[in-house]
C-alpha angles and dihedrals in degrees: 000000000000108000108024093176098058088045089058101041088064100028113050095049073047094052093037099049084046101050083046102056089045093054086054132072116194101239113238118237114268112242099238117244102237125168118260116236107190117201140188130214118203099168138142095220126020093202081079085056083062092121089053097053094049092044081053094050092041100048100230097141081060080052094058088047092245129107117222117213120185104228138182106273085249094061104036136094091204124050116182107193139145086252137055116254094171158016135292102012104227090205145312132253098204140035116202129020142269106237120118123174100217132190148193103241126006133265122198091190099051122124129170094248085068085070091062118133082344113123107249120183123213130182112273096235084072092061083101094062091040090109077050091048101044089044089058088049094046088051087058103045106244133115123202140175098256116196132183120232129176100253094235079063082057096053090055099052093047094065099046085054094234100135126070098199137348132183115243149142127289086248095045080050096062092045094056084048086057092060097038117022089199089070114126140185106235104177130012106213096209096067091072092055107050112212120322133147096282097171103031133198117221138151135077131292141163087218105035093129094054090055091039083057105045081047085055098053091040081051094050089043092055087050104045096037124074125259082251100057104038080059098057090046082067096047099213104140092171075069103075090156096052096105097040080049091049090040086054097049091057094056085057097045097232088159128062128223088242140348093251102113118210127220087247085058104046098042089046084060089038092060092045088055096050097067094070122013124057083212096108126198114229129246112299083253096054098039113049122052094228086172089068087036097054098042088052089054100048098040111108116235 
């Protein structure tokens, strides 16, 4: 070689940097060892579970230092329904219920006494809130036939124009718009109910406050950030409509600021109940675990 100094003033950093990348191996990140929290859900529309799916987007339950798993009700800790399964409730993801009577043309004179002994169809994912359903009826004196239907029997009918009215969802609502631009909401159920937990949280868990609190910041994300961008946090384009559908629950008020469920809410949905079922909730103290509430309330982010 002609010129060994200028060899080895290139190839041995060459040679070093190489044998020393061979003798290392960059270590992979350790999955961290979280608790699992499982969870079951048991609900009649999952646009109410709205909170759940942003904490989930967001990963606010990482941020917590937990991992939720959705689980069968047989193998969970943590059940959220439309019903109470047990007690003491630890806070509620939704405030009002999902329950909207549609139909295909609208009617300024219409009232819910008008329903009364007359067959209305709703759409059988809602069997779960029927005692909810029939509570709200009773409150405002009418009684009508109500038959359940699956809600793609619905849709036919619907565009056949064969039904002059059905209780749905808001977002069964839209797709039924979709079909028929006439369609109209002509009663929103929940504003005969006032708010009252309407998708409840129940069940045991060492780390119920961490996910209360992860539920309470995706709640105050859903209420401070705009529909558009709620919907972009859950990342469904076949879903054009997602942010009008948010916008318009929280017209309604379907979410609550916090899962922390007040006395005026729960005997207001004590007393609902009560028309209609002899399964009776128990006293605001006894029924509601104001200790986990509390703690996820007054933790800093």
């Amino acid at each position: 070689m002609k010129n060994p100094r200028k060899w080895k003033k290139w190839i041995l950093p060459w040679l070093t940097l190489t044998l020393t990348a061979c003798g290392q191996h960059t270590p992979k990140s350790a999955q961290p060892s979280w608790p699992v929290v499982r969870v079951s859900m048991n609900v009649s529309s999952s646009f109410l579970a709205l909170p759940l799916y942003v904490a989930q987007n967001l990963h606010l339950f990482q941020d917590e230092h937990i991992r939720v798993d959705i689980v069968p009700a047989n193998h969970s800790e943590l059940m959220i329904s439309d019903t109470v399964k047990s007690w003491p409730v630890l806070g509620s993801l939704a405030s009002r219920p999902d329950l909207f009577l549609v139909a295909p043309a609208p009617d300024p004179h219409f009232r819910l006494k008008a329903l009364d002994r007359l067959p209305v169809e709703y759409a059988d994912n809602l069997q779960i809130s029927l005692n909810l359903l029939q509570s709200i009826m009773t409150l405002n004196r009418t009684h009508p036939y109500l038959e359940t239907v699956s809600f793609k029997h619905i849709q036919n009918l619907w565009r056949q124009r064969h039904l002059p009215w059905a209780i749905v969802t808001l977002h069964q609502f839209y797709q039924l718009r979709q079909q028929d631009p006439h369609t109209v909401i002509l009663n929103w159920l929940g504003a005969s109910t006032g708010p009252i937990p309407a998708l409840i949280l129940s069940g045991h868990s060492k780390n119920s406050v961490p996910f209360l609190r992860a539920i309470n910041l995706a709640l105050w994300y859903i209420h401070t950030s705009s529909p558009k961008t709620i919907a972009g946090i859950l990342a469904n384009p076949q879903e054009k409509s997602l942010p009008q559908q948010i916008a318009q629950g929280l017209h309604y008020g379907l979410w609550p600021v916090t899962t922390y469920i007040s006395p005026s809410e729960y005997n207001r949905g004590r007393a609902l109940y009560s028309l209609t079922t002899q399964d009776t909730w128990p006293p605001y103290y006894e029924g509601v675990d104001k200790k986990l509430a509390t703690q996820a309330l007054s933790a800093a982010y």
